[in-house]
N, CA, C and O atoms as CSV, one atom per row, in Angstrom:
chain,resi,resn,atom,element,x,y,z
A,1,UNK,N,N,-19.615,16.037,-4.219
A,1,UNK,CA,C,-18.498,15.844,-3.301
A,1,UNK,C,C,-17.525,14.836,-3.918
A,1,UNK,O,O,-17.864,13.694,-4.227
A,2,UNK,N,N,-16.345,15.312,-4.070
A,2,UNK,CA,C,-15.295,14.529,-4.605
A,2,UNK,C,C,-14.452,13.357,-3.162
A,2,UNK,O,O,-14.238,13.503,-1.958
A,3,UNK,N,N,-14.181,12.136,-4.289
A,3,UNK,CA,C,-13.515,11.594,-2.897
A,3,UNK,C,C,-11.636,11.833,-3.088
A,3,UNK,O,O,-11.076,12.181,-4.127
A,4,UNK,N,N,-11.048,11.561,-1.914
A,4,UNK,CA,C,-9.765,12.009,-2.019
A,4,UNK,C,C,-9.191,10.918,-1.526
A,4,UNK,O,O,-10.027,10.376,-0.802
A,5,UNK,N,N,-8.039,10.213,-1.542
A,5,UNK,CA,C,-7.198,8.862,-1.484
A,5,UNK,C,C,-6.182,9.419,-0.396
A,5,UNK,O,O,-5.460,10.272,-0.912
A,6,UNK,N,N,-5.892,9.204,0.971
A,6,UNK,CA,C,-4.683,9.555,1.307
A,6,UNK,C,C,-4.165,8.378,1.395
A,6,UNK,O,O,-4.739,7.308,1.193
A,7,UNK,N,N,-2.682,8.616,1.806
A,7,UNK,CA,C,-2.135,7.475,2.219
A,7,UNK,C,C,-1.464,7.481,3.633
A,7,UNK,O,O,-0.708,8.331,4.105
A,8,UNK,N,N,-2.006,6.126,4.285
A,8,UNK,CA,C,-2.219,6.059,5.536
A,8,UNK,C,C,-0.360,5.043,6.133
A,8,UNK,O,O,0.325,4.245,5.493
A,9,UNK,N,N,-0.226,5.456,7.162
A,9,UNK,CA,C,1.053,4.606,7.691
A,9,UNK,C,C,0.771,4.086,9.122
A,9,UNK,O,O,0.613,4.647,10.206
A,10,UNK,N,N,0.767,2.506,8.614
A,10,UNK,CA,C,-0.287,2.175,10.284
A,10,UNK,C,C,1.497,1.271,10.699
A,10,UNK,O,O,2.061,0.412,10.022
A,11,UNK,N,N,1.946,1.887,11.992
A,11,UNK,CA,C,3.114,0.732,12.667
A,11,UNK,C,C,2.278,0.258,14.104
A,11,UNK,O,O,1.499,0.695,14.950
A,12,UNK,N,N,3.186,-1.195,13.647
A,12,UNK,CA,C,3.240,-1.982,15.269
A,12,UNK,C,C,4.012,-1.043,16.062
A,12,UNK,O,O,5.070,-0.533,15.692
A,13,UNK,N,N,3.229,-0.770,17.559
A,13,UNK,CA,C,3.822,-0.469,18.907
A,13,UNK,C,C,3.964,-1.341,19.996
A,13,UNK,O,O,4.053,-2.522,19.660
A,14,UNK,N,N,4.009,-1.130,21.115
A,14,UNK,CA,C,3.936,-1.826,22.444
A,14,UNK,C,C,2.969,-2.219,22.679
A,14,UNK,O,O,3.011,-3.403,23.013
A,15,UNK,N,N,1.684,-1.626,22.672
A,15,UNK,CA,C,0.621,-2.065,22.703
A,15,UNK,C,C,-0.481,-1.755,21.764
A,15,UNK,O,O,-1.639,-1.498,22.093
A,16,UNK,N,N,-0.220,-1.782,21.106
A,16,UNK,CA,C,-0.826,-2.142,19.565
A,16,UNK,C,C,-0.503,-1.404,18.156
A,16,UNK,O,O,0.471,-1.862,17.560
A,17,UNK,N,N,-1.010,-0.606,17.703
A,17,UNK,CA,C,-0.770,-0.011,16.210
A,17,UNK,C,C,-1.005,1.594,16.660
A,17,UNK,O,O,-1.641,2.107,17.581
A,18,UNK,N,N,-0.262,2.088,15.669
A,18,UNK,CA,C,-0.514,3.516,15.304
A,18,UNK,C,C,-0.629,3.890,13.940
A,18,UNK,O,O,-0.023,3.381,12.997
A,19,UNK,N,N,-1.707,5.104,13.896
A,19,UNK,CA,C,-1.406,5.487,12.210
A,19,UNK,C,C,-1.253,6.929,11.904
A,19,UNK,O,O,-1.686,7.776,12.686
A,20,UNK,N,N,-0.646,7.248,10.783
A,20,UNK,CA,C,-0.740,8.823,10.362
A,20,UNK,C,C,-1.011,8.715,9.149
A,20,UNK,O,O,-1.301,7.610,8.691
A,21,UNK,N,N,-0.981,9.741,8.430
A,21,UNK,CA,C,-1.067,10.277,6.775
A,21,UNK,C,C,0.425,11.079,6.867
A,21,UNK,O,O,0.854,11.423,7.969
A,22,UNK,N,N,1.069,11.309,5.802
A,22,UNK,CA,C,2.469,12.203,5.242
A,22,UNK,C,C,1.552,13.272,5.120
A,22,UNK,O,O,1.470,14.021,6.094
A,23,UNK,N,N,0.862,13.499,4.156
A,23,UNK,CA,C,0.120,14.464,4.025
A,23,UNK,C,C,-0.978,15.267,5.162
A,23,UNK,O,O,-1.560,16.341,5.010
A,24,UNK,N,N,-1.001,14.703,5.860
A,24,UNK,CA,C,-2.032,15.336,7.084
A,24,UNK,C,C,-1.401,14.447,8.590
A,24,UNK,O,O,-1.813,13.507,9.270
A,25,UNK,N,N,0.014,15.510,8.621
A,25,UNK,CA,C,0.320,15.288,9.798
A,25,UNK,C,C,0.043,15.279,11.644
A,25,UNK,O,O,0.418,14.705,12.666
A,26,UNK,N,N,-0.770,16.225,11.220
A,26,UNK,CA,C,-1.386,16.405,12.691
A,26,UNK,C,C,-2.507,15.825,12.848
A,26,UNK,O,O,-3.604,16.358,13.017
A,27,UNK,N,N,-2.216,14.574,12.787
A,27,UNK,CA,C,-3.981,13.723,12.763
A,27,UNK,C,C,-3.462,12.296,12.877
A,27,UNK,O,O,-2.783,11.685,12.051
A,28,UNK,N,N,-3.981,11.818,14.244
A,28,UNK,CA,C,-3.461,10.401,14.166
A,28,UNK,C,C,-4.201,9.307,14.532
A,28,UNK,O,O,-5.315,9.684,14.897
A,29,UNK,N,N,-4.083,8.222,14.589
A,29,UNK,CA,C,-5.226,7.123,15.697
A,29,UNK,C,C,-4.216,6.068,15.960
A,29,UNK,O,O,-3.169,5.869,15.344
A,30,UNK,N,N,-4.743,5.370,17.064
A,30,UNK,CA,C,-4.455,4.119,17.533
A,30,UNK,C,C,-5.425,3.076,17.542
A,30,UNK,O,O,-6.652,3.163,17.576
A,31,UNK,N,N,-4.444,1.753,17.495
A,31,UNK,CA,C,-6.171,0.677,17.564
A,31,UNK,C,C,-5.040,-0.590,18.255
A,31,UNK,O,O,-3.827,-0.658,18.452
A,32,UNK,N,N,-6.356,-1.580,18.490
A,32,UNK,CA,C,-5.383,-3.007,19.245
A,32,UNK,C,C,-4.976,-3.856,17.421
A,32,UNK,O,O,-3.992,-4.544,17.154
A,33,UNK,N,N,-5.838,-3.562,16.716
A,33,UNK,CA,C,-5.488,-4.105,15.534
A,33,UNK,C,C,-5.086,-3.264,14.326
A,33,UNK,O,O,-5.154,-2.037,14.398
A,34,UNK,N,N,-4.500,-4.132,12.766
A,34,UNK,CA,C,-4.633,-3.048,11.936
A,34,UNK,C,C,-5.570,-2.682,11.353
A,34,UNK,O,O,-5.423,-1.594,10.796
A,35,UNK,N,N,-6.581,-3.191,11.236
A,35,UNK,CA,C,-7.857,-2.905,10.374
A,35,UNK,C,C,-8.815,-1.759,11.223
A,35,UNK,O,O,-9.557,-0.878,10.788
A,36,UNK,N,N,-8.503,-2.121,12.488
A,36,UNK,CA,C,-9.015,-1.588,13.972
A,36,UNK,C,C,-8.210,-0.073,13.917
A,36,UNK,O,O,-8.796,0.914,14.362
A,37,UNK,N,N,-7.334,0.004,13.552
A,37,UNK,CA,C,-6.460,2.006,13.426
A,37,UNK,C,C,-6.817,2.056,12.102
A,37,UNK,O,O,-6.412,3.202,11.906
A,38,UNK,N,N,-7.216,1.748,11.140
A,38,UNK,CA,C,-7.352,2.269,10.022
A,38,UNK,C,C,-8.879,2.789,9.853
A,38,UNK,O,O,-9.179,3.765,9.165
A,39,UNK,N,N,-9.755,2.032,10.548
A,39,UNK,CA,C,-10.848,2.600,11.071
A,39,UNK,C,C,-10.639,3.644,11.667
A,39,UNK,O,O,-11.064,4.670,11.134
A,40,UNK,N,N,-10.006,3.738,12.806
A,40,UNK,CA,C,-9.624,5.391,13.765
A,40,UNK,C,C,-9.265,6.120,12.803
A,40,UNK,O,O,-9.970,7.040,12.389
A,41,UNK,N,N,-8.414,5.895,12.436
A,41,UNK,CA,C,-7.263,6.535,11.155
A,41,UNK,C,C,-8.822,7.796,10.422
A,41,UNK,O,O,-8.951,9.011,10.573
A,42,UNK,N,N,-9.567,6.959,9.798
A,42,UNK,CA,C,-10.314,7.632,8.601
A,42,UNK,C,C,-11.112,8.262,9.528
A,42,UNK,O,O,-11.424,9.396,9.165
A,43,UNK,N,N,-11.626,7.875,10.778
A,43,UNK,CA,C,-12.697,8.841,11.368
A,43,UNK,C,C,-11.536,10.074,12.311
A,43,UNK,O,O,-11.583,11.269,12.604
A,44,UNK,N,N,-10.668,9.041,12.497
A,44,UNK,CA,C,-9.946,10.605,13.191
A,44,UNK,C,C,-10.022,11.544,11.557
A,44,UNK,O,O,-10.830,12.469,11.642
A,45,UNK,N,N,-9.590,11.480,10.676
A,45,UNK,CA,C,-9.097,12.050,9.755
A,45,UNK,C,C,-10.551,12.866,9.609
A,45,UNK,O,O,-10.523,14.057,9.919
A,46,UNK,N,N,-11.663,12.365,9.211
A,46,UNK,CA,C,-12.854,13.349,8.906
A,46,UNK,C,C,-13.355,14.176,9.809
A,46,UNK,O,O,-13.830,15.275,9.524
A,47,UNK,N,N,-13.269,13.616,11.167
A,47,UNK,CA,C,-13.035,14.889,12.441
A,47,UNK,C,C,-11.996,15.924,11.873
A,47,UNK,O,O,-12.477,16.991,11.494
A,48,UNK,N,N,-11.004,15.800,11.791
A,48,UNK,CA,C,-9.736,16.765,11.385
A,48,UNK,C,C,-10.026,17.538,10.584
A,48,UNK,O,O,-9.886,18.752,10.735
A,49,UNK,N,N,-10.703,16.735,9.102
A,49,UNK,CA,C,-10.877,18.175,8.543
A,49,UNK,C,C,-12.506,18.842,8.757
A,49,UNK,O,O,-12.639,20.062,8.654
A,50,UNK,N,N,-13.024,18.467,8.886
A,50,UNK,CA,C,-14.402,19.439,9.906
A,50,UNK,C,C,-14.118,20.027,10.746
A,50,UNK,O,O,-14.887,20.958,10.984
A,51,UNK,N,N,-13.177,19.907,11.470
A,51,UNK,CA,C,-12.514,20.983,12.426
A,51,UNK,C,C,-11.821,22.138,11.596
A,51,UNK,O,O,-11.997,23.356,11.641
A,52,UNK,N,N,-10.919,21.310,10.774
A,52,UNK,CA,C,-10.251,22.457,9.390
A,52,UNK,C,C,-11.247,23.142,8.842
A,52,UNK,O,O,-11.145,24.368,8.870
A,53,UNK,N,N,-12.422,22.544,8.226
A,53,UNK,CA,C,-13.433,23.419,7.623
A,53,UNK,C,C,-14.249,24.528,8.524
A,53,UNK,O,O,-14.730,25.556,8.046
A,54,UNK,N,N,-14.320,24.172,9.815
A,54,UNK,CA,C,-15.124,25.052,10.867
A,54,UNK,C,C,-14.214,26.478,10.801
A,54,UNK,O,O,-14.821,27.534,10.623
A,55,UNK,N,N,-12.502,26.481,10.975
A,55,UNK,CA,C,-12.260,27.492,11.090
A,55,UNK,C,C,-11.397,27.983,10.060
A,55,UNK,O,O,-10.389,28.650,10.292
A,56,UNK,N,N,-11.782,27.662,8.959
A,56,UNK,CA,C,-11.508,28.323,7.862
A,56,UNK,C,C,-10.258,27.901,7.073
A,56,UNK,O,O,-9.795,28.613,6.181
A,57,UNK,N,N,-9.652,26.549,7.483
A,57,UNK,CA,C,-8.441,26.364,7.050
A,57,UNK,C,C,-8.455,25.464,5.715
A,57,UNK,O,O,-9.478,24.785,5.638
A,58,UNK,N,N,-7.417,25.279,4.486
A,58,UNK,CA,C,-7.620,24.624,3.366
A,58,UNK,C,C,-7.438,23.241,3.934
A,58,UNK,O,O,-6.752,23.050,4.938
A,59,UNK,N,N,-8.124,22.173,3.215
A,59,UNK,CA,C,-8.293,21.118,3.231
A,59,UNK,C,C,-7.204,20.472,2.408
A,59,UNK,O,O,-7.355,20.471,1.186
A,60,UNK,N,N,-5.734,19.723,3.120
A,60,UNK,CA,C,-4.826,20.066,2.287
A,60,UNK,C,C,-5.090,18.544,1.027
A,60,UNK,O,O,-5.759,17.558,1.337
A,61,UNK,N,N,-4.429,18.709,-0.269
A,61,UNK,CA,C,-4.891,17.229,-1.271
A,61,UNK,C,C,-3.362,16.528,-1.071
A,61,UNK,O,O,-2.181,16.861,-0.965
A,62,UNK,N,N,-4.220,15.324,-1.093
A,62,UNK,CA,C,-3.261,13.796,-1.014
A,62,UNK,C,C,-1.953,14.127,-2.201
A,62,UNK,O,O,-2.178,14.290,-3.401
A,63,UNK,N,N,-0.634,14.180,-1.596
A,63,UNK,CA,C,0.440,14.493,-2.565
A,63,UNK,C,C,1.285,13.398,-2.496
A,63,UNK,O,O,1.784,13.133,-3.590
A,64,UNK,N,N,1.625,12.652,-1.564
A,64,UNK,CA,C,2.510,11.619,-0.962
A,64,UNK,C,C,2.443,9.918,-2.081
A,64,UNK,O,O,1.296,9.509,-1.904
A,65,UNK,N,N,2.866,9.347,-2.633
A,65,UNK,CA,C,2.708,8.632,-3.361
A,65,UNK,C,C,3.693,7.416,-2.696
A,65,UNK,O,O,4.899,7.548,-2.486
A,66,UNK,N,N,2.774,6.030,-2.377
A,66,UNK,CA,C,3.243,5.277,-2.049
A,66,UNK,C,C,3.444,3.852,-2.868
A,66,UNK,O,O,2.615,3.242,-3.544
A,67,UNK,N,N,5.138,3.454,-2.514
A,67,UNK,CA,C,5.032,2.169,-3.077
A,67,UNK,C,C,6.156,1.418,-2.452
A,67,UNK,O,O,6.771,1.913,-1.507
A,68,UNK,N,N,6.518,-0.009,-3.040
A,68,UNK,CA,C,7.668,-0.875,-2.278
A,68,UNK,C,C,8.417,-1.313,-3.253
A,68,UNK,O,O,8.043,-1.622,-4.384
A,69,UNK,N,N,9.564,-1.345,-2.784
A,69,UNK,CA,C,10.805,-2.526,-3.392
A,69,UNK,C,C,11.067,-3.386,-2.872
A,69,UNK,O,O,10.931,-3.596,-1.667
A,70,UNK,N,N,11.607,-4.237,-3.868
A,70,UNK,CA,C,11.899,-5.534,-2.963
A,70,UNK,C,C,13.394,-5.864,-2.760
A,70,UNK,O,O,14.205,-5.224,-3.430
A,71,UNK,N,N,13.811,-6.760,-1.938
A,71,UNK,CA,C,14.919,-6.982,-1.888
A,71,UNK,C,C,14.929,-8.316,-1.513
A,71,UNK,O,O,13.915,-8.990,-1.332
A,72,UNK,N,N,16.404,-8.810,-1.363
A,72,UNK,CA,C,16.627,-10.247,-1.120
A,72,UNK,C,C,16.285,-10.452,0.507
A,72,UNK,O,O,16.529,-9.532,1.287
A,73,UNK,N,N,15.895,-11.302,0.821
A,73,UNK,CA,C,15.670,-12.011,1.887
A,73,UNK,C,C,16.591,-12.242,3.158
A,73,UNK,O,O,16.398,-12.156,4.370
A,74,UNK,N,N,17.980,-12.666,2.139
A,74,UNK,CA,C,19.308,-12.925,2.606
A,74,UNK,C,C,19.929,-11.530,2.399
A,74,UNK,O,O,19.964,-11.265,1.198
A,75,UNK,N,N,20.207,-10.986,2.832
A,75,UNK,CA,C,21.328,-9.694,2.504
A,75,UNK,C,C,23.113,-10.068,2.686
A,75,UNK,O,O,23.713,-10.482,3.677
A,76,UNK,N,N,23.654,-9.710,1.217
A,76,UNK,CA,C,25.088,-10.494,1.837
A,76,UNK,C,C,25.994,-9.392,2.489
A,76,UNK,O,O,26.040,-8.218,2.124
A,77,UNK,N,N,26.760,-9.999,3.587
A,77,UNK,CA,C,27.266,-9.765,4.419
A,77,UNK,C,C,28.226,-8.670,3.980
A,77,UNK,O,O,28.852,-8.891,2.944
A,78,UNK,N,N,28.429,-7.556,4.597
A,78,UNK,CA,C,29.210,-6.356,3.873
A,78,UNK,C,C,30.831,-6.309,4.490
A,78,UNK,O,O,30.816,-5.724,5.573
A,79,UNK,N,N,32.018,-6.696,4.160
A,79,UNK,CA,C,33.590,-6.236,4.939
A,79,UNK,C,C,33.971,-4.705,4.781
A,79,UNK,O,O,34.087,-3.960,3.807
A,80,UNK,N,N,34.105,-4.561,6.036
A,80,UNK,CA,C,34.178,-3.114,6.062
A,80,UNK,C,C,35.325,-3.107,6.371
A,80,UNK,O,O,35.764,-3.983,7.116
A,81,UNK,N,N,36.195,-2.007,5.824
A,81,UNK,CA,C,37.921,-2.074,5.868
A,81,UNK,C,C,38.496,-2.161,7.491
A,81,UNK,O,O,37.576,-2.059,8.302
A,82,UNK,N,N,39.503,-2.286,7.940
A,82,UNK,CA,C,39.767,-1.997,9.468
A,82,UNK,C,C,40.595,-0.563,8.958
A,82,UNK,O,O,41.353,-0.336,8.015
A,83,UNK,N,N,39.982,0.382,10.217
A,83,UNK,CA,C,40.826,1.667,9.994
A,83,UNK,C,C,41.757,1.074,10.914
A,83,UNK,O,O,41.596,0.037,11.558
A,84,UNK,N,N,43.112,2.130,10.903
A,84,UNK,CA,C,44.236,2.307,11.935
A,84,UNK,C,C,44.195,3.056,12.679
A,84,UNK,O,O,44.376,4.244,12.410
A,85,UNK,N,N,43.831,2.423,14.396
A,85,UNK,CA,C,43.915,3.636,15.165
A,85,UNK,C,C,45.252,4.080,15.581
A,85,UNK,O,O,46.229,3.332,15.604
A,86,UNK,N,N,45.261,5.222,15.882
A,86,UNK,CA,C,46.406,6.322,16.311
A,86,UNK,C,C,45.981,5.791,18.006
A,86,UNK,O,O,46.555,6.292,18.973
């Protein structure tokens, strides 16, 4: 059995976190923490595809490739022209 890497997207909500995969959209969890949905996250996810495998569907592979940029802290302030209204 091979292992497979997805990549997971956990946001703050109202009352606590949510997560998905890009790659395995229809599969989600919630938790009060983040470590707490990333747990849901992977067991929702292995429910999902045992359900996929029960009725015959492909098990789709991790394609989504994640990373960050950085930027300044301060962002400088942008002048935006004045149009002329009519």
């Amino acid at each position: 059995m091979s292992t497979r890497r997805y990549p997971v997207v956990i946001e703050q909500t109202a009352t606590g976190y949510s997560a998905y995969s890009p790659d395995v959209l229809s599969c989600i969890a919630t938790g009060d923490s983040e470590e707490d949905t990333r747990c849901n996250f992977q067991d929702a996810l292995l429910a999902h595809f045992e359900v996929m495998r029960e009725i015959g569907e492909e098990i789709p592979e991790p394609r989504t490739s994640v990373d960050y940029v950085e930027i300044a802290a301060r962002l400088p302030t942008l002048k935006l022209p004045v149009l002329d209204q009519y």
